[in-house]
C-alpha positions, 0 to 999 in steps of 0.5 A, spaced: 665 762 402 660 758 408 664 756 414 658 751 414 657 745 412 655 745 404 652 741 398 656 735 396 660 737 389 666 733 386 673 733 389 679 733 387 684 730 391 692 732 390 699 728 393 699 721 392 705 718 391 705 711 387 710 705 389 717 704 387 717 697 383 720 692 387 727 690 384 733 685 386 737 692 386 736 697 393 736 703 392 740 706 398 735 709 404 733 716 404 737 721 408 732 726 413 736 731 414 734 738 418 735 742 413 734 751 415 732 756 411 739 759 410 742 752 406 735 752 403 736 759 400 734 764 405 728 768 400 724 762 400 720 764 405 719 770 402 719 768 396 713 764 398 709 770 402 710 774 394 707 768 391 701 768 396 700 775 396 700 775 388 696 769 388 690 773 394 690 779 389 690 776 381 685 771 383 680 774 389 681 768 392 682 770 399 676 768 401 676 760 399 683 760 402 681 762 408 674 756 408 680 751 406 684 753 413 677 753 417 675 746 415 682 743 415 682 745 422 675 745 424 673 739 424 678 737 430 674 735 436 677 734 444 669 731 446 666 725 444 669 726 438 676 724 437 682 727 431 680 731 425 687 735 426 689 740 421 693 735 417 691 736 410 687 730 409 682 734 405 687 733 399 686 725 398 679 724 396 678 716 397 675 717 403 675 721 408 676 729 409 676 729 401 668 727 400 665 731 406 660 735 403 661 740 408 668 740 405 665 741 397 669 747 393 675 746 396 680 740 394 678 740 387 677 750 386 682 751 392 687 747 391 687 748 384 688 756 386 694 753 391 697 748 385 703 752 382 705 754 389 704 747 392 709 744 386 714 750 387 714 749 395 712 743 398 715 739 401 722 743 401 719 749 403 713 747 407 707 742 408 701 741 406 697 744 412 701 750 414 702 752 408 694 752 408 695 756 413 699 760 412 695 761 405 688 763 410 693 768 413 695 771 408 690 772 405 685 775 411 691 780 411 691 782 404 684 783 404 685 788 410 684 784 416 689 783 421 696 781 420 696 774 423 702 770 426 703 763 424 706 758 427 709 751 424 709 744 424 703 740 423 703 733 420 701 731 414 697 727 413 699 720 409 693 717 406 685 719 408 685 714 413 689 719 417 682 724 416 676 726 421 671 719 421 665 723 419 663 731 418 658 730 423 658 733 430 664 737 428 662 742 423 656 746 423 649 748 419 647 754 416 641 753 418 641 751 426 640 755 432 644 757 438 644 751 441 647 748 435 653 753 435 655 751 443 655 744 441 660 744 436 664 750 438 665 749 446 668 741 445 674 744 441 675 750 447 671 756 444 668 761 448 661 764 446 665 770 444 670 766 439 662 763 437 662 770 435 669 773 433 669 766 428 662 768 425 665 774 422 670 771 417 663 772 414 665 778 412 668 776 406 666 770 401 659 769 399 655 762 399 655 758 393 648 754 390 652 749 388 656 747 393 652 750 400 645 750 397 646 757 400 646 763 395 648 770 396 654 774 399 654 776 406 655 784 405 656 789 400 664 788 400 666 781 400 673 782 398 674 786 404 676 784 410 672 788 416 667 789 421 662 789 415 657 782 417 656 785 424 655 792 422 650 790 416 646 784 421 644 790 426 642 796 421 639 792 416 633 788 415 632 782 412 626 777 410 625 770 410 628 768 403 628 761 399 634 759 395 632 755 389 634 748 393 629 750 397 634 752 402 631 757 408 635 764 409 634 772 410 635 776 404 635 783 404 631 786 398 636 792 396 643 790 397 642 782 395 646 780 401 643 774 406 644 773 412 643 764 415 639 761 420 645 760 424 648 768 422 641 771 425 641 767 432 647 770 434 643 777 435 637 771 439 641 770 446 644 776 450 650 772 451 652 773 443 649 779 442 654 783 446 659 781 442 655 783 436 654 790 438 661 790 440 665 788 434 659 793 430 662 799 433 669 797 434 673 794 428 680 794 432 676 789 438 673 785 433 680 785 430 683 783 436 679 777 439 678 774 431 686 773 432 686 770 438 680 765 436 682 765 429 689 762 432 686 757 436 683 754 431 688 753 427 692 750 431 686 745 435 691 739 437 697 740 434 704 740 438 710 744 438 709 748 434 715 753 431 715 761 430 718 760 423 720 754 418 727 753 420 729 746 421 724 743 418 725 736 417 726 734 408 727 728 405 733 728 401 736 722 397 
């Protein structure tokens, strides 16, 4: 799992909803109700946070749910580049989101992972998005990170017109330097230390040749939650490494684990570095400024937000 922007690879998109024939008889309107949780049937949601859980565990796919949350809402830009909020348009693949390269591995593996649970609670339940989100979150926590609150209320997006125009400028490389993290990261809000704090969801996951070009786990325990990258970037060493596209990245010969271009840069500039050195030594700081990062990402341009699911808007006949 890259945080970066990765290889093209096929996609899959989910959700299109085919057009009722025109006929002389109407079929009367929709109603929208809100409709709370207790009319619903008040185990839905945790009926839904037991399925996430089994589906983190049986699969091992934490790592997957969390880069789907990421970029979903990682290519929301507030500075010359306008839109690309968490919506869920990466499930249409007739443009848009659904087609990035950067986004490869993610509509046709991690959706295919969420399907049975999207049929099951979307969109009585919940929406695309925060379910992608709540997904993430739950699954950081099972992997034994922290216990991250979600909020509620992203709008779906409709079709992949409502996605982000392009990848460019809104994700970053692998294979750039400091420079190129502050130009992506800063327009949307982050501080040098979320920059670093974002980094560590490295790791868990590893990059995939296939997809990233990129090729190896970032640490020993990819399915583990921690503090592990920053450990492991500052007690290990690593060598200029080639992937078999011919992709740059740092390999250490014993463990096999590699660290990119854009990994290592962090140890480069002082202002980076301290949070390295920080995070290394104290997993609860890490923790701590990860959520407070972590959440700020996934709600880039959203409004009114809600503590639980609620009143949530349905659709009934």
């Amino acid at each position: 799992m890259s945080f970066f922007k990765v290889g093209v690879t096929g996609l899959v998109g989910a959700g299109l909803v085919a057009s009722a024939a025109l006929s002389r008889s109407v079929k009367p309107r929709a109603k929208r109700n809100l409709v709370s949780m207790a009319a619903r049937g008040g185990e839905s949601y945790d009926a839904l946070m037991k399925d996430l859980e089994t589906l983190v565990k049986e699969k091992e796919c934490g790592p997957i749910l969390v880069r789907l949350s990421w970029h979903d809402a990682g290519v929301f830009s507030d500075g010359k580049l306008k839109g690309g909020c968490p919506n869920a348009a990466m499930r249409f693949t007739d443009g848009g989101e659904g087609t990035f390269g950067a986004n490869a591995g993610l509509p046709d593996v991690a959706l295919g992972l969420l399907k049975p649970i999207t049929e099951k609670y979307v969109p009585g339940t919940i929406g695309h998005a925060d379910l992608w989100t709540l997904a993430a979150n739950v699954a950081i926590k099972v992997m034994g990170g922290p216990d991250i609150k979600t909020r509620f209320g992203r709008k779906d997006a409709e079709s992949s017109g409502d996605s982000a125009e392009s990848q460019a400028g809104r994700l970053p490389d692998g294979d750039k330097e400091i420079d190129h993290l502050r130009e992506i990261f800063h327009p949307k809000g982050f501080t040098d230390k979320d920059i670093v704090a974002l980094s560590g969801a490295h790791t868990v996951g590893k990059c995939h040749l296939d997809r990233s070009g990129f090729d190896g786990p970032w640490t020993e325990a990819p399915l583990k939650f921690d503090n592990s990258y920053f450990k492991e970037m500052l007690e290990k060493k690593y060598e200029d490494d080639k992937t078999e596209k011919g992709n740059p990245q740092f390999k250490n010969s014993e463990t096999g684990t590699i660290m990119l271009i854009s990994d290592l840069a962090l140890l480069k500039d002082p202002a980076f570095k301290e949070h390295v050195e920080k995070y290394a030594a104290d997993q609860d700081a890490y923790f701590a400024d990860f959520t407070t990062a972590w959440v700020k990402l996934q709600e880039l341009g959203c409004s009114g937000l809600r503590d639980s699911l609620e009143a949530r808007e349905s659709v009934s006949a």
